[in-house]
SEKE-198745 format. One line per field, with one value per residue: x, y, z of N, C-alpha, C in turn. Coordinates in nm, 2 decimals, always signed. Atoms other than C-alpha are relative to their C-alpha. Layout:
<nodes>
n.east: [X;...]
n.north: [Y;...]
n.up: [Z;...]
ca.east: [X;...]
ca.north: [Y;...]
ca.up: [Z;...]
c.east: [X;...]
c.north: [Y;...]
c.up: [Z;...]
</nodes>
This chain:
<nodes>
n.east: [+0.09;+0.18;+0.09;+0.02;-0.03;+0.04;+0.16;+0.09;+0.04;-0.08;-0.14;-0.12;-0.15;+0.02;+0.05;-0.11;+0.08;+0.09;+0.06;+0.13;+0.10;+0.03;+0.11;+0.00;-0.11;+0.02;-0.13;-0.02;-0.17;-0.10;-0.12;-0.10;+0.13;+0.02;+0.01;+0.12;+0.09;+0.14;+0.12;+0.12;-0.08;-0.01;-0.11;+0.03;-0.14;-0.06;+0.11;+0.14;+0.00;-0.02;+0.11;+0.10;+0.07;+0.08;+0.11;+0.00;+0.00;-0.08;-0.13;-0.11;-0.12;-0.08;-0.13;-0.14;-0.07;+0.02;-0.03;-0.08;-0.13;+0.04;-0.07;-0.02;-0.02;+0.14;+0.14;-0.04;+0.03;+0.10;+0.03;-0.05;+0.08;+0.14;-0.02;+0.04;+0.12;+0.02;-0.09;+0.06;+0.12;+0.00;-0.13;+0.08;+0.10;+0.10;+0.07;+0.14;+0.09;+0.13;+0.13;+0.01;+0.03;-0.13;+0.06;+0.01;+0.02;+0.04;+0.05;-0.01;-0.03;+0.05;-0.06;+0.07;-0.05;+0.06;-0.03;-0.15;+0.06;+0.04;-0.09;+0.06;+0.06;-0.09;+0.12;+0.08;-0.01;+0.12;-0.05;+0.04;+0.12;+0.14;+0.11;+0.13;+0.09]
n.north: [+0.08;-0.07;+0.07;+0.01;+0.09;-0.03;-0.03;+0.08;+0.18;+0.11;-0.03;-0.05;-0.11;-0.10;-0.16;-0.10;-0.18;-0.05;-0.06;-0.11;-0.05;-0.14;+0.00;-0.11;-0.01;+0.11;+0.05;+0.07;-0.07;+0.12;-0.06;+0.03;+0.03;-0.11;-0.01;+0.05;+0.05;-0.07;+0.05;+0.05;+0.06;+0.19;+0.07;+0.12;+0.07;-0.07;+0.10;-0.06;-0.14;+0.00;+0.05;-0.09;-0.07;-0.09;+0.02;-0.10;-0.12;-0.01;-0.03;+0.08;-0.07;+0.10;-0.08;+0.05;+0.10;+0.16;+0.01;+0.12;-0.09;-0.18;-0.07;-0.06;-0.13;+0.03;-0.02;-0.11;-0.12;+0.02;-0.08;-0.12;-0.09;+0.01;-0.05;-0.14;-0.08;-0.04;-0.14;-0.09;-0.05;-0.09;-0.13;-0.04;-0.05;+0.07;-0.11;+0.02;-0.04;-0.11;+0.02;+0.15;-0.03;+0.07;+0.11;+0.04;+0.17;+0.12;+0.08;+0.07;-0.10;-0.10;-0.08;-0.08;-0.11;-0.12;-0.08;-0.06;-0.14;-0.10;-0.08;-0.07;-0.12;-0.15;-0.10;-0.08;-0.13;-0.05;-0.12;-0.09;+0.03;-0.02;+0.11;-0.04;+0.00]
n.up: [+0.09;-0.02;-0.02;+0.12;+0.10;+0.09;-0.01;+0.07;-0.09;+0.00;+0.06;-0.12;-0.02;-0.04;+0.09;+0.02;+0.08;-0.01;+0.14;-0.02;+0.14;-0.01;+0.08;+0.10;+0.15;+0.01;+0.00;-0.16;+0.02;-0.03;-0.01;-0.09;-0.14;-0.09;-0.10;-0.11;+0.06;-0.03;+0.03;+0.13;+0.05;-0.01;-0.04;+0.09;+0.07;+0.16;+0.12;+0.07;+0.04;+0.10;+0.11;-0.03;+0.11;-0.06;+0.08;+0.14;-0.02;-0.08;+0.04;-0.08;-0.04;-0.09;-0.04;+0.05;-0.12;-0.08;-0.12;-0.06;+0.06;-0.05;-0.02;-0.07;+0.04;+0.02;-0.13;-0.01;+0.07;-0.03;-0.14;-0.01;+0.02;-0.06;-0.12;+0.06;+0.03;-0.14;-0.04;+0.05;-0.03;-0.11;+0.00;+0.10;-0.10;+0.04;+0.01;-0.05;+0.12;+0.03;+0.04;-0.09;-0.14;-0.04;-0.05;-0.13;-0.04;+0.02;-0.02;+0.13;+0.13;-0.03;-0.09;-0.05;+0.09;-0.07;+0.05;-0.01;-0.05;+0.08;+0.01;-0.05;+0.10;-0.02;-0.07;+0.15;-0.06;-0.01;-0.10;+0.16;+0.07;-0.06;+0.05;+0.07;-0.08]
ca.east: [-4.40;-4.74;-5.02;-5.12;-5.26;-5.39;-5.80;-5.87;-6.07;-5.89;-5.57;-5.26;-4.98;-4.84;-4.97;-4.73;-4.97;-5.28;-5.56;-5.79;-6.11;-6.15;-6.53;-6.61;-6.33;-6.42;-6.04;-5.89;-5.55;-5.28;-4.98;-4.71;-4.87;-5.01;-4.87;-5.19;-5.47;-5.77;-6.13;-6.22;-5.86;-5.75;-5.44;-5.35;-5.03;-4.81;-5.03;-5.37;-5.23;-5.09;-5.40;-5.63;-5.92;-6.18;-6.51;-6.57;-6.50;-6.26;-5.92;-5.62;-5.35;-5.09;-4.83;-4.45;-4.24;-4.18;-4.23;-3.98;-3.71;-3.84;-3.58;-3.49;-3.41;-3.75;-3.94;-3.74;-3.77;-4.14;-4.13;-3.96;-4.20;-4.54;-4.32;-4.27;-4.61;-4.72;-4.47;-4.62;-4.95;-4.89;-4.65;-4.95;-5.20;-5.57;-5.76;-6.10;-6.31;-6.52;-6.87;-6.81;-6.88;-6.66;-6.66;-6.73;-6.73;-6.81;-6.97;-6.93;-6.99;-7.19;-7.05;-7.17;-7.07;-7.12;-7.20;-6.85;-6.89;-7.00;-6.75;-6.81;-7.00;-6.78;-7.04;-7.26;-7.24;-7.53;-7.33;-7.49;-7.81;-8.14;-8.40;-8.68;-9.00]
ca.north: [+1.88;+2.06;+1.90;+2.02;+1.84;+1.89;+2.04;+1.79;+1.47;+1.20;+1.38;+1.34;+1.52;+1.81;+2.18;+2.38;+2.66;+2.85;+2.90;+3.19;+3.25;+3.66;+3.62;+3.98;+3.93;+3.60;+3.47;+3.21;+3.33;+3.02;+3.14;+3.05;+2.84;+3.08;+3.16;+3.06;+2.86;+3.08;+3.00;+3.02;+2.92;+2.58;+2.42;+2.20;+2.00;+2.03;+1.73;+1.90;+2.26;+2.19;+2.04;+2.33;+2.41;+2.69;+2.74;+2.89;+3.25;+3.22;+3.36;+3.16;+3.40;+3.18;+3.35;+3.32;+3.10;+2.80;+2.80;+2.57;+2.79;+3.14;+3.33;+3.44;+3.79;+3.77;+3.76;+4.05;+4.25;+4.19;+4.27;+4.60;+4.75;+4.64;+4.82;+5.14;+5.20;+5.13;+5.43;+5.64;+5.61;+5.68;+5.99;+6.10;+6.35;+6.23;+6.50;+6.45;+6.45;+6.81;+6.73;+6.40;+6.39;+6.23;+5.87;+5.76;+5.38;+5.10;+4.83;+4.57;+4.71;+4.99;+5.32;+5.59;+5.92;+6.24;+6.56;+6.75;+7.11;+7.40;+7.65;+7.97;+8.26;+8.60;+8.86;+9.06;+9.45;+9.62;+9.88;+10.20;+10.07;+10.20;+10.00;+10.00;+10.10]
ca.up: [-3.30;-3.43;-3.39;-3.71;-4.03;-4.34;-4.37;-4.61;-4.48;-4.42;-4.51;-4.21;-4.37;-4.22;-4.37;-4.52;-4.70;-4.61;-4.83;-4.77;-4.97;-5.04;-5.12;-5.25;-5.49;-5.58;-5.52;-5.30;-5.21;-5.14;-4.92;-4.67;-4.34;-4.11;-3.78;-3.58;-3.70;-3.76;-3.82;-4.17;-4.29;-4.41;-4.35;-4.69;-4.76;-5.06;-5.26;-5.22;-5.23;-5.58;-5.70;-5.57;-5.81;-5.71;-5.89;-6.22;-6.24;-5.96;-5.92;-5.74;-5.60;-5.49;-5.29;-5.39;-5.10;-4.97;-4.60;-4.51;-4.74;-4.57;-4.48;-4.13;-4.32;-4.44;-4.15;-4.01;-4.26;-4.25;-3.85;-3.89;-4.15;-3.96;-3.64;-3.85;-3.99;-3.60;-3.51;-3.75;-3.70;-3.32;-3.41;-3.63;-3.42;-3.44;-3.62;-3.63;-3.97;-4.07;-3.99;-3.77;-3.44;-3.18;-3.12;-2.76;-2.77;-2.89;-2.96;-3.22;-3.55;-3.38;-3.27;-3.05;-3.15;-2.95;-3.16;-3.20;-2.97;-3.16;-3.28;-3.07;-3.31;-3.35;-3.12;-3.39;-3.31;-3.17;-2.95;-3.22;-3.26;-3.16;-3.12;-3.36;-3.24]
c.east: [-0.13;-0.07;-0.12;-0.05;-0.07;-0.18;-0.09;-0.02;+0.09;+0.16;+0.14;+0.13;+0.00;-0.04;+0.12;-0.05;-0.12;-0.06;-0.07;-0.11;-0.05;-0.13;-0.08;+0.06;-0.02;+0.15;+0.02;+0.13;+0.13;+0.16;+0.05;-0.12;-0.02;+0.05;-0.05;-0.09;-0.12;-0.11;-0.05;+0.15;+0.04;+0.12;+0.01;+0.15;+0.05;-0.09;-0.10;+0.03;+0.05;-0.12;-0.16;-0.07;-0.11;-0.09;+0.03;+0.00;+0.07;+0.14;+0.11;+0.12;+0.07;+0.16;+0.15;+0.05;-0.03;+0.05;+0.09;+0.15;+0.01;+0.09;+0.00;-0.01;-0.14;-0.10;+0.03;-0.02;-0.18;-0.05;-0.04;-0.08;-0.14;+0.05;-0.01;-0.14;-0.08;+0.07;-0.06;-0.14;-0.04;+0.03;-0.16;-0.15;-0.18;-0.09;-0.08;-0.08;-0.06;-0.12;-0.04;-0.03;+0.13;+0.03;+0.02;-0.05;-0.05;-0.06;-0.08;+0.05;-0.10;+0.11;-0.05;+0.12;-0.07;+0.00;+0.16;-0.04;+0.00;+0.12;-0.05;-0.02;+0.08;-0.15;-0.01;+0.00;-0.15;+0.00;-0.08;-0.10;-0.05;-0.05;-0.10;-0.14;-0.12]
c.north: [+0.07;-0.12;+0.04;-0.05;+0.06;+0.02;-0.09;-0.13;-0.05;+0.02;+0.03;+0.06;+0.12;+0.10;+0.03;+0.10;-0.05;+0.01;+0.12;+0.03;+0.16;-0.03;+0.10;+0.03;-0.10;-0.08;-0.09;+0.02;-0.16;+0.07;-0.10;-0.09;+0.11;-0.04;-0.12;-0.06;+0.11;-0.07;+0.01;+0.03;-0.12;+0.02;-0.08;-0.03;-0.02;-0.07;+0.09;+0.17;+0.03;-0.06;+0.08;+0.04;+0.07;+0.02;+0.09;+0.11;+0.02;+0.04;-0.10;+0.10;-0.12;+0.09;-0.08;-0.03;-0.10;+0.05;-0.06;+0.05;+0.14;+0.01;+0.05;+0.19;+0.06;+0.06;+0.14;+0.11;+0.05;+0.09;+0.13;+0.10;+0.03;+0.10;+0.13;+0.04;-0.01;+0.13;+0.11;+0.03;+0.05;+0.12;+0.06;+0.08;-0.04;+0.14;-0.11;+0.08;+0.16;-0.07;-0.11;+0.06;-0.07;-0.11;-0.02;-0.10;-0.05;-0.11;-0.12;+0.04;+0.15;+0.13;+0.10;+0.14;+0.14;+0.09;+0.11;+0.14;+0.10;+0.12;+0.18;+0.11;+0.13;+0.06;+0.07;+0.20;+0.10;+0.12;+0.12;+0.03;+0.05;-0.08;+0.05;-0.02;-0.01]
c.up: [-0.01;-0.03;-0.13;-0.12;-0.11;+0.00;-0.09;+0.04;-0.06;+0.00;+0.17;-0.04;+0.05;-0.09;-0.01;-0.08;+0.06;-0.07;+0.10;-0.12;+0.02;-0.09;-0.09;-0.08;-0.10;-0.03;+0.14;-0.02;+0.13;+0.06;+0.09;+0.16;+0.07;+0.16;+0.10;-0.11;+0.02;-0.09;-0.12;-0.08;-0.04;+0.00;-0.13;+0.01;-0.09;-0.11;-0.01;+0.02;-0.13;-0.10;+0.05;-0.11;+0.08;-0.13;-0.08;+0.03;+0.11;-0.03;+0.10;+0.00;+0.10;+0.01;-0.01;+0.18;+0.04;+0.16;+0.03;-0.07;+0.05;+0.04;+0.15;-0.03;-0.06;+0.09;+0.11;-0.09;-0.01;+0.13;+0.00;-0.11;+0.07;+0.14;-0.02;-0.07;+0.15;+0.05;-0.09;+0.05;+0.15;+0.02;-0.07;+0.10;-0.07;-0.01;-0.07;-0.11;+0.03;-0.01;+0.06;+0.12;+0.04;+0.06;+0.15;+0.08;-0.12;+0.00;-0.10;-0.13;+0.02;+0.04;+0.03;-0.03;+0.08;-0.12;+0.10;+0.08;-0.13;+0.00;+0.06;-0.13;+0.06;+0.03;-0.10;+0.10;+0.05;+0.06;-0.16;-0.03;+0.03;-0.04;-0.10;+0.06;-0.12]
</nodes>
Protein backbone atom coordinates (compact mmCIF):
# COMPACT_ATOMS: atom_id res chain seq x y z
CA UNK A 1 0.00 0.00 0.00
CA UNK A 2 1.72 3.62 -0.95
CA UNK A 3 1.30 6.08 1.18
CA UNK A 4 1.06 8.18 -1.66
CA UNK A 5 -1.72 10.82 -2.77
CA UNK A 6 -2.42 13.25 -5.02
CA UNK A 7 -0.35 17.07 -4.74
CA UNK A 8 -3.34 18.83 -5.07
CA UNK A 9 -4.96 20.20 -1.66
CA UNK A 10 -7.39 18.45 -0.26
CA UNK A 11 -7.12 15.80 -3.01
CA UNK A 12 -6.76 11.75 -1.36
CA UNK A 13 -6.70 9.79 -4.47
CA UNK A 14 -3.91 7.80 -5.33
CA UNK A 15 -1.22 9.45 -8.17
CA UNK A 16 -0.90 7.73 -11.18
CA UNK A 17 1.19 10.50 -13.32
CA UNK A 18 3.99 12.88 -12.68
CA UNK A 19 3.98 16.32 -13.81
CA UNK A 20 7.31 18.02 -14.15
CA UNK A 21 7.74 21.79 -15.03
CA UNK A 22 10.88 22.23 -17.74
CA UNK A 23 11.13 25.99 -16.91
CA UNK A 24 13.63 27.12 -19.67
CA UNK A 25 11.38 25.55 -22.17
CA UNK A 26 8.47 26.88 -20.72
CA UNK A 27 6.71 23.29 -20.77
CA UNK A 28 5.19 21.10 -18.10
CA UNK A 29 5.78 17.58 -19.07
CA UNK A 30 2.82 15.00 -17.67
CA UNK A 31 4.18 11.26 -17.63
CA UNK A 32 3.90 7.81 -16.04
CA UNK A 33 4.17 8.03 -11.84
CA UNK A 34 7.66 8.29 -10.94
CA UNK A 35 9.51 5.65 -9.25
CA UNK A 36 10.50 7.84 -6.13
CA UNK A 37 8.99 10.97 -5.07
CA UNK A 38 11.31 13.83 -5.84
CA UNK A 39 11.23 17.47 -4.74
CA UNK A 40 9.93 19.67 -7.27
CA UNK A 41 7.54 16.91 -8.78
CA UNK A 42 3.87 16.56 -8.20
CA UNK A 43 2.07 13.47 -7.81
CA UNK A 44 -1.65 14.14 -9.50
CA UNK A 45 -4.48 11.65 -9.98
CA UNK A 46 -6.25 10.75 -13.18
CA UNK A 47 -9.18 13.71 -12.47
CA UNK A 48 -6.74 16.62 -11.97
CA UNK A 49 -4.03 15.23 -14.41
CA UNK A 50 -6.76 15.37 -17.18
CA UNK A 51 -7.82 18.73 -16.37
CA UNK A 52 -4.18 20.24 -16.17
CA UNK A 53 -3.90 23.76 -17.57
CA UNK A 54 -0.42 25.65 -17.55
CA UNK A 55 -0.02 29.32 -18.12
CA UNK A 56 -0.20 31.17 -21.37
CA UNK A 57 2.52 30.47 -23.62
CA UNK A 58 3.05 27.16 -22.10
CA UNK A 59 3.46 23.81 -23.63
CA UNK A 60 1.98 20.44 -22.06
CA UNK A 61 3.90 17.32 -23.18
CA UNK A 62 2.03 14.50 -21.93
CA UNK A 63 3.71 11.29 -22.09
CA UNK A 64 1.96 8.24 -23.96
CA UNK A 65 1.06 5.25 -21.18
CA UNK A 66 -0.96 4.30 -18.71
CA UNK A 67 0.88 3.26 -15.64
CA UNK A 68 -1.19 0.71 -14.50
CA UNK A 69 -1.15 -0.87 -18.32
CA UNK A 70 2.92 -0.50 -18.53
CA UNK A 71 4.31 -3.41 -19.69
CA UNK A 72 6.68 -5.64 -17.83
CA UNK A 73 8.47 -5.80 -21.42
CA UNK A 74 8.59 -2.22 -21.18
CA UNK A 75 10.39 -1.54 -18.31
CA UNK A 76 13.01 -4.13 -19.42
CA UNK A 77 13.58 -2.95 -22.40
CA UNK A 78 14.05 0.47 -20.84
CA UNK A 79 16.63 -1.31 -18.12
CA UNK A 80 18.74 -2.88 -20.81
CA UNK A 81 19.34 0.35 -22.96
CA UNK A 82 20.29 2.74 -19.73
CA UNK A 83 22.73 -0.70 -18.94
CA UNK A 84 24.22 -0.46 -22.44
CA UNK A 85 24.99 3.26 -22.83
CA UNK A 86 26.49 2.71 -19.12
CA UNK A 87 28.81 -0.04 -20.80
CA UNK A 88 29.82 2.21 -23.39
CA UNK A 89 30.69 4.94 -21.75
CA UNK A 90 32.90 2.85 -19.40
CA UNK A 91 34.42 0.92 -22.51
CA UNK A 92 35.10 4.45 -23.88
CA UNK A 93 38.79 5.85 -22.87
CA UNK A 94 38.63 9.30 -21.16
CA UNK A 95 40.51 11.66 -23.40
CA UNK A 96 40.93 14.91 -22.20
CA UNK A 97 39.84 18.15 -24.16
CA UNK A 98 42.88 20.31 -26.27
CA UNK A 99 43.51 23.20 -24.13
CA UNK A 100 41.63 21.88 -20.75
CA UNK A 101 43.34 21.23 -17.93
CA UNK A 102 42.74 18.22 -15.73
CA UNK A 103 40.00 18.17 -13.25
CA UNK A 104 40.97 17.44 -9.69
CA UNK A 105 37.75 17.65 -7.62
CA UNK A 106 35.06 19.00 -6.86
CA UNK A 107 32.85 20.86 -5.34
CA UNK A 108 29.32 21.65 -6.08
CA UNK A 109 29.08 23.43 -9.26
CA UNK A 110 32.66 24.53 -8.83
CA UNK A 111 35.65 22.63 -10.19
CA UNK A 112 39.25 22.66 -9.61
CA UNK A 113 41.25 22.06 -12.50
CA UNK A 114 45.08 21.55 -12.59
CA UNK A 115 46.90 22.99 -15.68
CA UNK A 116 47.46 19.87 -18.11
CA UNK A 117 51.67 19.09 -18.21
CA UNK A 118 53.46 20.77 -20.92
CA UNK A 119 54.34 18.82 -23.97
CA UNK A 120 58.15 18.46 -23.92
CA UNK A 121 59.92 20.99 -26.80
CA UNK A 122 61.99 18.99 -29.66
CA UNK A 123 65.93 20.30 -28.45
CA UNK A 124 66.86 23.33 -30.87
CA UNK A 125 70.46 22.68 -32.44
CA UNK A 126 73.35 24.64 -31.40
CA UNK A 127 76.10 21.84 -31.78
CA UNK A 128 77.77 24.22 -35.13
CA UNK A 129 77.38 27.34 -33.70
CA UNK A 130 79.76 29.93 -32.58
CA UNK A 131 78.98 32.21 -30.37
CA UNK A 132 78.48 35.77 -31.38
CA UNK A 133 80.67 38.17 -29.99
Amino acid sequence: MSSRCCSRTACKQPPVYTLTYVYRDSTAVLGPLAAYVEPHCYDLCAKHAERLTVPRGWDVVRLPGDPVQQSVDDLEALANAVREVSQQQRQRPAVEPVGQGVEVGRRRHLRMVRSAPAEPKPPTETAGRQPTT
